[in-house]
N, CA, C and O atoms as CSV, one atom per row, in Angstrom:
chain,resi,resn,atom,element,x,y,z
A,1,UNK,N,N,70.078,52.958,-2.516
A,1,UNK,CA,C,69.016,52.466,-3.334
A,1,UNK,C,C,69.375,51.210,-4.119
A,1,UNK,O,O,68.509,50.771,-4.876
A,2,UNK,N,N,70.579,50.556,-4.031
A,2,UNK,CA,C,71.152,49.755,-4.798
A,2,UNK,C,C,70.488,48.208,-4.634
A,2,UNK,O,O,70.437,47.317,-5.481
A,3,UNK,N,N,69.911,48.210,-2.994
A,3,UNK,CA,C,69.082,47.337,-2.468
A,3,UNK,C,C,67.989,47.036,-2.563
A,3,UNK,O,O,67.538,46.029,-2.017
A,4,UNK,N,N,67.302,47.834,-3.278
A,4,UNK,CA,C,65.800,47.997,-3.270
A,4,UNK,C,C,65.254,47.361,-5.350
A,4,UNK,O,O,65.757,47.174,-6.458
A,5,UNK,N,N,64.571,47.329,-4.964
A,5,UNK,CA,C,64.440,46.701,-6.420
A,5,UNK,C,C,63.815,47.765,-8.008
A,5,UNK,O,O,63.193,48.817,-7.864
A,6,UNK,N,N,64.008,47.440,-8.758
A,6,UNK,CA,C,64.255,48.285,-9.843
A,6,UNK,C,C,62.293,48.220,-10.073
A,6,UNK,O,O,61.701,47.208,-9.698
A,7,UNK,N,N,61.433,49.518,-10.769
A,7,UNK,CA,C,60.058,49.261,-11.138
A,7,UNK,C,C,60.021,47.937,-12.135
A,7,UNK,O,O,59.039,47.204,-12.006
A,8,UNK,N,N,60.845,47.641,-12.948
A,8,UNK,CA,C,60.383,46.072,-13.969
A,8,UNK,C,C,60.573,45.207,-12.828
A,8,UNK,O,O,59.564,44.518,-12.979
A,9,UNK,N,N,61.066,44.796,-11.919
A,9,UNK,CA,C,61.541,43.862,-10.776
A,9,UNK,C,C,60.200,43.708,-10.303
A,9,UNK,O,O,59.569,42.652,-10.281
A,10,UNK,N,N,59.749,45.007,-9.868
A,10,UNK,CA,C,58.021,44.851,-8.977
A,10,UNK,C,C,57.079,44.328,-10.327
A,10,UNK,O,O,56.486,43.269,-10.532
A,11,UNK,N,N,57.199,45.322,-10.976
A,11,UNK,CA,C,55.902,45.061,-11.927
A,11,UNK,C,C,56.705,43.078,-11.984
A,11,UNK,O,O,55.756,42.345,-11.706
A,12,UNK,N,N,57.633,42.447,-12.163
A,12,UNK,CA,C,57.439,40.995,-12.267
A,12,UNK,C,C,57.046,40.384,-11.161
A,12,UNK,O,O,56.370,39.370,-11.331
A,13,UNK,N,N,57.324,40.780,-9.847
A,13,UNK,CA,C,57.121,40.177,-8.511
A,13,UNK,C,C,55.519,40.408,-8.368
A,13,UNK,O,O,55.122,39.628,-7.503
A,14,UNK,N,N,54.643,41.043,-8.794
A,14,UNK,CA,C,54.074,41.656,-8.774
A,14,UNK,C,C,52.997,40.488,-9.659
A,14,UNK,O,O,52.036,39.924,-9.137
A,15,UNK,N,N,53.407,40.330,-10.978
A,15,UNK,CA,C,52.564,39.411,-12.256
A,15,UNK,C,C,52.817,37.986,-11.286
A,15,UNK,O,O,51.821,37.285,-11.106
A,16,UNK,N,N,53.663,37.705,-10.884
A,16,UNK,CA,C,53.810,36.342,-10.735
A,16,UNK,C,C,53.064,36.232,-9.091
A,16,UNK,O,O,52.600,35.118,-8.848
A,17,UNK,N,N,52.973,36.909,-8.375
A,17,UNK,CA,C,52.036,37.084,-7.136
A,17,UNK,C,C,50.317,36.843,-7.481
A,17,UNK,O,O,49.476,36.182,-6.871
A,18,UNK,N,N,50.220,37.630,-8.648
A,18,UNK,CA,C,49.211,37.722,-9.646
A,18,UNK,C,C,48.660,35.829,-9.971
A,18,UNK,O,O,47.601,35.290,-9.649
A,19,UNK,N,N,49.650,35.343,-10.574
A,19,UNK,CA,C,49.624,34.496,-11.129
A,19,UNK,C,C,49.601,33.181,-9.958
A,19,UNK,O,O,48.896,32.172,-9.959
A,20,UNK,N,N,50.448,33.537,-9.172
A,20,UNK,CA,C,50.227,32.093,-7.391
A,20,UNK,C,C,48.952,32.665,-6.650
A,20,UNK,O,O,48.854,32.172,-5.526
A,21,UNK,N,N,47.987,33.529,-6.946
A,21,UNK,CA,C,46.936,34.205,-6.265
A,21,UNK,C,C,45.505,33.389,-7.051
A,21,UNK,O,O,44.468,32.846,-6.670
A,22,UNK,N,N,46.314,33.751,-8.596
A,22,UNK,CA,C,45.076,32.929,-9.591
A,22,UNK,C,C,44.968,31.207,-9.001
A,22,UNK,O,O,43.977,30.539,-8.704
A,23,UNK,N,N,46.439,30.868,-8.990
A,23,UNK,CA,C,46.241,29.332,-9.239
A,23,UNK,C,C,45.670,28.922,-7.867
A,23,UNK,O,O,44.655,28.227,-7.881
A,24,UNK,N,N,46.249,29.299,-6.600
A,24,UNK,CA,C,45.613,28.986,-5.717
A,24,UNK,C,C,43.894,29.166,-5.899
A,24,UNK,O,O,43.240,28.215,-5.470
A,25,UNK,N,N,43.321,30.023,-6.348
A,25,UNK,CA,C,42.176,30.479,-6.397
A,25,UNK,C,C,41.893,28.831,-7.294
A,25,UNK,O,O,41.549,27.797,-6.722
A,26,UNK,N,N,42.065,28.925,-8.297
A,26,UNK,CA,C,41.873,27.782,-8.634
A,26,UNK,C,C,42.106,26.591,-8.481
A,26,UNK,O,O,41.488,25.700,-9.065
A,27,UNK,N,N,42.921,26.435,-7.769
A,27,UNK,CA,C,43.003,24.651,-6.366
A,27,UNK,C,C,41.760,25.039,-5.447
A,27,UNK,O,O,40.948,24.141,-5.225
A,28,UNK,N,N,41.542,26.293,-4.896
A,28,UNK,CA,C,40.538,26.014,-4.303
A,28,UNK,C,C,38.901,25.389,-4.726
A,28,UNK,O,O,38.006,24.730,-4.195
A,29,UNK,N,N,39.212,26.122,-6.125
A,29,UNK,CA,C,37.893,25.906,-6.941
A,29,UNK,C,C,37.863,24.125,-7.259
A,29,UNK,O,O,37.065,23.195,-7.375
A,30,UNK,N,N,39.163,24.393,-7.292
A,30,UNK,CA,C,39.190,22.292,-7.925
A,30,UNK,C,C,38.781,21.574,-7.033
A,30,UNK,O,O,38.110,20.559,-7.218
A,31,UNK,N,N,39.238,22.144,-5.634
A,31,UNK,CA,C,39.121,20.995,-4.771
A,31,UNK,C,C,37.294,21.215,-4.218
A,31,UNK,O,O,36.681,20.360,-3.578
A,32,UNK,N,N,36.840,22.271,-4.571
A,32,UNK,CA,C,35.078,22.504,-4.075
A,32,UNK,C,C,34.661,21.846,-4.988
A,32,UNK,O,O,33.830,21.055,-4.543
A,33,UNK,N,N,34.860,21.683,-6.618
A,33,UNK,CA,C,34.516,20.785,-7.855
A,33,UNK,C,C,34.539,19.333,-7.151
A,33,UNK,O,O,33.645,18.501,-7.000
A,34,UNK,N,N,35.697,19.341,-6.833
A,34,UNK,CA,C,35.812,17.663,-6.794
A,34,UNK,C,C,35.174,17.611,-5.209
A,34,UNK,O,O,34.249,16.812,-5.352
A,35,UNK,N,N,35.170,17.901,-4.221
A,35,UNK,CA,C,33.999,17.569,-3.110
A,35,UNK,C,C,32.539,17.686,-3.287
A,35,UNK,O,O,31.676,17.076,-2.655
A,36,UNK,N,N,32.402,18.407,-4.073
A,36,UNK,CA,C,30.787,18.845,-5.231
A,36,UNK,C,C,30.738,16.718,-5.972
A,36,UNK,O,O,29.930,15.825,-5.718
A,37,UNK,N,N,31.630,16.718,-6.613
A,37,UNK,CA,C,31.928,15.765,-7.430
A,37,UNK,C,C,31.407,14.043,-6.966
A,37,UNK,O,O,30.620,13.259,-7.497
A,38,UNK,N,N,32.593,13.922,-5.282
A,38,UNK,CA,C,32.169,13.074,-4.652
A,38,UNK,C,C,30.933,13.153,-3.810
A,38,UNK,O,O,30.487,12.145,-3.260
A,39,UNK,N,N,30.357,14.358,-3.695
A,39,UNK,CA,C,29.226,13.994,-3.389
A,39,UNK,C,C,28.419,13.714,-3.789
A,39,UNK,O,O,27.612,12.992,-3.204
A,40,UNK,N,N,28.257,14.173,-5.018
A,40,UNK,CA,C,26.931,13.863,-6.051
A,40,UNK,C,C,27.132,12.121,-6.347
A,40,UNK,O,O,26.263,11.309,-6.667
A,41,UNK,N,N,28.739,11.882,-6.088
A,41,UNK,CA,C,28.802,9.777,-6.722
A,41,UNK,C,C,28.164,9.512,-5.259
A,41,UNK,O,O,26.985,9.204,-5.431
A,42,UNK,N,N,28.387,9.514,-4.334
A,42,UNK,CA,C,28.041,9.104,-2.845
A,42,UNK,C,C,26.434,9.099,-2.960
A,42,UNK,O,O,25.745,8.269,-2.367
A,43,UNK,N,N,25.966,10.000,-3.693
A,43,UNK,CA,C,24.401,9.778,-3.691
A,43,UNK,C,C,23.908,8.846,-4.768
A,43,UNK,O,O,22.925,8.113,-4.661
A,44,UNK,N,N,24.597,8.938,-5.683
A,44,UNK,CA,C,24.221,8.080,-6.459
A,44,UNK,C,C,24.271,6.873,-6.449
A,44,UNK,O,O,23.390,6.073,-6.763
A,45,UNK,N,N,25.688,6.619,-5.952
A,45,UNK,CA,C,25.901,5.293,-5.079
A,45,UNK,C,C,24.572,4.585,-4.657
A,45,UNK,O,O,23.904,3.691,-5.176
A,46,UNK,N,N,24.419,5.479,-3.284
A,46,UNK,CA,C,22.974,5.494,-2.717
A,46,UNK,C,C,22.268,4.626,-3.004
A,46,UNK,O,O,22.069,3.460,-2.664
A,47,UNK,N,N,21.633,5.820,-4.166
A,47,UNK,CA,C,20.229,5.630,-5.138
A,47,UNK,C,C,20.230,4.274,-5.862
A,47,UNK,O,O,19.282,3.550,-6.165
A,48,UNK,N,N,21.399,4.144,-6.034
A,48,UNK,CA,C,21.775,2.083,-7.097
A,48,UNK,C,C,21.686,1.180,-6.162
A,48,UNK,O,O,21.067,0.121,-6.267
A,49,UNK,N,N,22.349,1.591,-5.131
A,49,UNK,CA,C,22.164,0.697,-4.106
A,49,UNK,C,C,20.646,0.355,-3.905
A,49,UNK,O,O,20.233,-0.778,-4.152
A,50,UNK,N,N,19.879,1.288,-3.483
A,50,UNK,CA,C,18.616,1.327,-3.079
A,50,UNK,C,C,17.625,0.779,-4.391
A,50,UNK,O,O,16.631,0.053,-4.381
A,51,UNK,N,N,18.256,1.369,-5.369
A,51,UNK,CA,C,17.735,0.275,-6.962
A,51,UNK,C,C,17.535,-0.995,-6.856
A,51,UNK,O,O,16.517,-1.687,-6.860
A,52,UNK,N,N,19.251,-1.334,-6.706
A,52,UNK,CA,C,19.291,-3.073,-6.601
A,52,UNK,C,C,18.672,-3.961,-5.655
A,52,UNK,O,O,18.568,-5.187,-5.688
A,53,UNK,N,N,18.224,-3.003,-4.685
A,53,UNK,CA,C,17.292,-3.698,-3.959
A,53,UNK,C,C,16.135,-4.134,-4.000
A,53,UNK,O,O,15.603,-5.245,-3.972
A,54,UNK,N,N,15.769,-2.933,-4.080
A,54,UNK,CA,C,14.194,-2.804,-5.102
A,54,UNK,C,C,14.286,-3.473,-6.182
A,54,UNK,O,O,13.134,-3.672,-6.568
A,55,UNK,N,N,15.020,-3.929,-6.881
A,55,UNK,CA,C,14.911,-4.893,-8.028
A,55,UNK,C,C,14.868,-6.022,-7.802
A,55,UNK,O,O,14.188,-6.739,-8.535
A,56,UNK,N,N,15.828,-6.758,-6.330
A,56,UNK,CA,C,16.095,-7.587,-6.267
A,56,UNK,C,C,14.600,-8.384,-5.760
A,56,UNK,O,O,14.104,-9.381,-6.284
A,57,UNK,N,N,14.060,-7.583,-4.548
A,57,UNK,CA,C,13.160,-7.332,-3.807
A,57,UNK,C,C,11.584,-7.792,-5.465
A,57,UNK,O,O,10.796,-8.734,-5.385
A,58,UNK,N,N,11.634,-6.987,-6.419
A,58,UNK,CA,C,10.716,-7.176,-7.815
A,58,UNK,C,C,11.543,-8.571,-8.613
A,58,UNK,O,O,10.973,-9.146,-9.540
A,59,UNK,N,N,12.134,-8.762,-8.407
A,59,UNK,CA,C,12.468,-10.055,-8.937
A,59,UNK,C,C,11.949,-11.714,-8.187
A,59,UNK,O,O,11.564,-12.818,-8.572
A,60,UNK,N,N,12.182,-11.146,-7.183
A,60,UNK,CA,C,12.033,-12.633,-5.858
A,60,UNK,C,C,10.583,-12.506,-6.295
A,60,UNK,O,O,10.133,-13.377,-7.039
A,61,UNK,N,N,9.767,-11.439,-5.878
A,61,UNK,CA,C,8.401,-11.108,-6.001
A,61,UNK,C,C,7.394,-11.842,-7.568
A,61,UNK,O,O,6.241,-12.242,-7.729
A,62,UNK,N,N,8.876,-11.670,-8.639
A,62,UNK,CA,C,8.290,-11.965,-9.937
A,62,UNK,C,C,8.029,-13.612,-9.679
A,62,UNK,O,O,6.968,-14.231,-9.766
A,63,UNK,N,N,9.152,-14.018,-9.388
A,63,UNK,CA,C,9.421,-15.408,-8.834
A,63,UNK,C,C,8.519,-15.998,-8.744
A,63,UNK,O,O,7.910,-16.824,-9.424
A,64,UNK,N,N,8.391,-15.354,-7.472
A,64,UNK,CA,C,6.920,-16.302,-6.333
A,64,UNK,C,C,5.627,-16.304,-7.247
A,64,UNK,O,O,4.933,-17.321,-7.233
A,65,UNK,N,N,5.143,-14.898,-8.287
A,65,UNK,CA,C,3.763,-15.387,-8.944
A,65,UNK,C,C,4.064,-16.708,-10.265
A,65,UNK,O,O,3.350,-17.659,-10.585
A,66,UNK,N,N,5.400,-16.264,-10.795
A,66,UNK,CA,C,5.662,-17.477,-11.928
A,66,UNK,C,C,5.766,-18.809,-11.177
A,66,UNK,O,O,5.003,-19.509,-11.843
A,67,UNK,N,N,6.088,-19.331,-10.520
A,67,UNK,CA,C,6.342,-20.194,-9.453
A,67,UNK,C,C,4.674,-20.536,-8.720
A,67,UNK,O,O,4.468,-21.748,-8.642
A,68,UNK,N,N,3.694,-19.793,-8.280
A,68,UNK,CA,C,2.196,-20.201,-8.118
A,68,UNK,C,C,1.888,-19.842,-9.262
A,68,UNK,O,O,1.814,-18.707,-8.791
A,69,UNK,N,N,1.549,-19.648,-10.665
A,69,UNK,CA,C,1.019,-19.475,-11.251
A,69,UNK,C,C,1.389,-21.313,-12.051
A,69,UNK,O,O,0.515,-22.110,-12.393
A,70,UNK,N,N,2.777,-21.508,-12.144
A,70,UNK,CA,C,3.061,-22.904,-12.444
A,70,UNK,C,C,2.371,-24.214,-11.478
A,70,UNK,O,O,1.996,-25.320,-11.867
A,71,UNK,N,N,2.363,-23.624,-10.066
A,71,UNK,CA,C,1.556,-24.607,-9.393
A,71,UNK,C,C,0.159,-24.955,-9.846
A,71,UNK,O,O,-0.421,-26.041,-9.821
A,72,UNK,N,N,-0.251,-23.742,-10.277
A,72,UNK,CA,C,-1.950,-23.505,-10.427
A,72,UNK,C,C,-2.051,-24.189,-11.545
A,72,UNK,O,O,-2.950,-25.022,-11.431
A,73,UNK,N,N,-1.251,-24.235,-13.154
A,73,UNK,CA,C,-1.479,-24.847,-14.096
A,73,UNK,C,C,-1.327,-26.075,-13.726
A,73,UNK,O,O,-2.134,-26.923,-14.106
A,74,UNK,N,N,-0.298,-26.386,-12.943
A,74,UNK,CA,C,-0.744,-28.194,-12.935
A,74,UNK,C,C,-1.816,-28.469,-11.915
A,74,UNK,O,O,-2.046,-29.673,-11.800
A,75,UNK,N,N,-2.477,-27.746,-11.204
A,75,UNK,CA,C,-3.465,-28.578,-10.244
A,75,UNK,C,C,-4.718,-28.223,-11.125
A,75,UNK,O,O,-5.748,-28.893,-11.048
A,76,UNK,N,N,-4.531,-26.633,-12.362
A,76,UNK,CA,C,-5.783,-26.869,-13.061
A,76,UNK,C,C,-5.632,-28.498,-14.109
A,76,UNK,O,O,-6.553,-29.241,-14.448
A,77,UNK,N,N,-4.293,-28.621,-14.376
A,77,UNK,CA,C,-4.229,-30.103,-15.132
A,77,UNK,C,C,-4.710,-31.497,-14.450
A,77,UNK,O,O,-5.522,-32.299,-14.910
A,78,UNK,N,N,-3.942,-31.572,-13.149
A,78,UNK,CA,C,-4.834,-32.869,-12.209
A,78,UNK,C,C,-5.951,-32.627,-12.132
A,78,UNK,O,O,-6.545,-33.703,-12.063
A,79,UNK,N,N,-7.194,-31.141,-12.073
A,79,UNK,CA,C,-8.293,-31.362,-11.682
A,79,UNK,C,C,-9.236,-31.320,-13.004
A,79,UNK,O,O,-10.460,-31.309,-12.870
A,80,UNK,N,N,-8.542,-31.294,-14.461
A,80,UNK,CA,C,-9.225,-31.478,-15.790
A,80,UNK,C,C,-9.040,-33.174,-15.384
A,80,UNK,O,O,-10.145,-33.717,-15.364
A,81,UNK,N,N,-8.230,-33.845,-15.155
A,81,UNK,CA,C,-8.311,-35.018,-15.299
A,81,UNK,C,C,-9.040,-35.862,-14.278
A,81,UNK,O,O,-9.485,-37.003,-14.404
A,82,UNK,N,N,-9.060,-35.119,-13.334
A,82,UNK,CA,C,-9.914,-35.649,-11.617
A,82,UNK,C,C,-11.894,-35.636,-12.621
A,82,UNK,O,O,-12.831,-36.434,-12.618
A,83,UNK,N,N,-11.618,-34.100,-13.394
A,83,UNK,CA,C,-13.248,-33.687,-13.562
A,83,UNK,C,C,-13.973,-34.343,-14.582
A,83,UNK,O,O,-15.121,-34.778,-14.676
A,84,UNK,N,N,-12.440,-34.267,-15.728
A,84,UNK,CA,C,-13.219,-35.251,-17.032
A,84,UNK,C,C,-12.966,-36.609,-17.152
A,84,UNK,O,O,-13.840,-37.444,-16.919
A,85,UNK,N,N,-11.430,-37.002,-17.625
A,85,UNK,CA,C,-10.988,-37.899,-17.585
A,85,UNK,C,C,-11.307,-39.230,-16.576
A,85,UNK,O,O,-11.375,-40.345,-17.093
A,86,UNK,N,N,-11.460,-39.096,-15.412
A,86,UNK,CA,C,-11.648,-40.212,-14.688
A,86,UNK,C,C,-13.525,-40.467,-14.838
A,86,UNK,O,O,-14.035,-41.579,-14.703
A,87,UNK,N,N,-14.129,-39.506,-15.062
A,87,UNK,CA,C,-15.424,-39.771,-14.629
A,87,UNK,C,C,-15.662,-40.753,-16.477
A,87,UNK,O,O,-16.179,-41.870,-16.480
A,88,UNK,N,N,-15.259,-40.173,-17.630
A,88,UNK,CA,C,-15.415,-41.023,-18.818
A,88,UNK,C,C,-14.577,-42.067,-18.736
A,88,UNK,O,O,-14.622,-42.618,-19.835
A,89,UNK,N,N,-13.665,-42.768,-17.863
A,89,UNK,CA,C,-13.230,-43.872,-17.936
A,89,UNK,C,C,-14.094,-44.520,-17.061
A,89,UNK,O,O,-14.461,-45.508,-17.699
A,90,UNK,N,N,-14.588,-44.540,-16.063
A,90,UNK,CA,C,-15.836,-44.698,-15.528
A,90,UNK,C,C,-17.304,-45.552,-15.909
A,90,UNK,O,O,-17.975,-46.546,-15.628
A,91,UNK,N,N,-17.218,-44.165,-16.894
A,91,UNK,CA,C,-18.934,-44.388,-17.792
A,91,UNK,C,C,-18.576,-45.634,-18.645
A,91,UNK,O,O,-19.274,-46.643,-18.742
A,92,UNK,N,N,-17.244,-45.385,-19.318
A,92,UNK,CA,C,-16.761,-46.454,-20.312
A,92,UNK,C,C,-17.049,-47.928,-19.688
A,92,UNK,O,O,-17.703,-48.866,-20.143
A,93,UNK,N,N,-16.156,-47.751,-18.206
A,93,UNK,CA,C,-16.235,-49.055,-17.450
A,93,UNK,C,C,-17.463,-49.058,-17.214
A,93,UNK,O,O,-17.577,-50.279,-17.107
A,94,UNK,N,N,-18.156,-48.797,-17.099
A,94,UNK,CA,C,-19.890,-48.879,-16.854
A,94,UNK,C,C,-20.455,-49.526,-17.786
A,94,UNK,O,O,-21.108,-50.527,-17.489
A,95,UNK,N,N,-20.350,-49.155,-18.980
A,95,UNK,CA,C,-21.026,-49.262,-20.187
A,95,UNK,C,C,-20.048,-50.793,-20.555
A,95,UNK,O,O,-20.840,-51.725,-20.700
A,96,UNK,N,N,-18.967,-51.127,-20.685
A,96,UNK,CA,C,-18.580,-52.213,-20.747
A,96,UNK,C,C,-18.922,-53.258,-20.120
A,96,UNK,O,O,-18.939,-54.322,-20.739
A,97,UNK,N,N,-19.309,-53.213,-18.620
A,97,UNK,CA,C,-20.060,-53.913,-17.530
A,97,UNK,C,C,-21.504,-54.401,-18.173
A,97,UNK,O,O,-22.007,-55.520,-18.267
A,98,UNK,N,N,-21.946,-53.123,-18.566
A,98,UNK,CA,C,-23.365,-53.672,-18.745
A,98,UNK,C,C,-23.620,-54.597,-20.121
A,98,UNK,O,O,-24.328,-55.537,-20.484
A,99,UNK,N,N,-22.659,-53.780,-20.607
A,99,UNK,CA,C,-22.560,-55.041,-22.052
A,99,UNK,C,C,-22.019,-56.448,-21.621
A,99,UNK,O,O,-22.674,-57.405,-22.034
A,100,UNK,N,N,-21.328,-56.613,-21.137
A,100,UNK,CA,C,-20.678,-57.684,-20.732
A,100,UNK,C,C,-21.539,-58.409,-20.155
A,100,UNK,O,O,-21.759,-59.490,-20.703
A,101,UNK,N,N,-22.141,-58.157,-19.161
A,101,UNK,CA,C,-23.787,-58.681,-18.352
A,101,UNK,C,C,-24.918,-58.661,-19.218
A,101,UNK,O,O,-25.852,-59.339,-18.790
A,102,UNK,N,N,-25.107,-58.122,-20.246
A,102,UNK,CA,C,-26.032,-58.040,-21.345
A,102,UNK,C,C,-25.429,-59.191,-21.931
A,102,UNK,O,O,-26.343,-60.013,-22.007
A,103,UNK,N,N,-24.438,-59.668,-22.362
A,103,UNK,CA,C,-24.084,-60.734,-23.131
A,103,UNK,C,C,-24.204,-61.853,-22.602
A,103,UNK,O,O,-24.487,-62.803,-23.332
A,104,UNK,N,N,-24.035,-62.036,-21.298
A,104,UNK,CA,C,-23.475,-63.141,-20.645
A,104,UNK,C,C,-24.815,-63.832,-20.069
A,104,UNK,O,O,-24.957,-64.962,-19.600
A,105,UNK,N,N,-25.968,-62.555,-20.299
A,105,UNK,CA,C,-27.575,-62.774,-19.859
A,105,UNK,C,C,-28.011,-63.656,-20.720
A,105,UNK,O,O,-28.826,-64.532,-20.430
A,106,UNK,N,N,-27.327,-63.439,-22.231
A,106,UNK,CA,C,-28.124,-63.804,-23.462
A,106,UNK,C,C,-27.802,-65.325,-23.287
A,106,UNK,O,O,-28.652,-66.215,-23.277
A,107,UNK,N,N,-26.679,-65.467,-23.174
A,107,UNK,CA,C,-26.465,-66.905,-23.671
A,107,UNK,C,C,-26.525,-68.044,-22.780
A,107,UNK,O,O,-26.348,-69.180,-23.219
């Protein structure tokens, strides 16, 4: 019997079997956490990715109306000046004409 191990010997072989049973249990758990972990960044990834697009995509988009909306203010500006401006320089020159020929009648 000198070979065989004493009951405190088991009861320790025994706690510490206990104890490499727990930790493994818990590497396994770590490593399902952390594949849980990278998957949830991999989607999220994703989802930003697919954001920045869509943003980029609402930005170009913002662009193009600020960009025709700037065209539109200046062709509404050339066509205030096409509608008012040229037609009263016009009348002016008109009205100067006729005075001028009104004067030039008199004398």
């Amino acid at each position: 019997m000198p070979d065989e191990p004493s009951p405190g010997e088991l009861a320790r072989r025994l706690v510490d079997l206990q104890h490499a049973a727990q930790r493994f249990m818990s590497q396994e758990l770590f490593v399902a956490e952390q594949r849980a972990t990278e998957r949830r960044l991999t989607t999220i990834e994703r989802d930003l990715s697919g954001l920045a697009s869509r943003l980029d995509g609402e930005i170009k988009a913002l662009t193009t109306r600020m960009e025709a909306r700037e065209r539109e203010r200046g062709a509404n500006w050339r066509q205030s000046v096409y509608a008012g401006v040229i037609p009263a320089a016009l009348l002016l020159v008109s009205l100067l004409v006729q005075i001028w020929l009104t004067m030039d009648g008199t004398t």
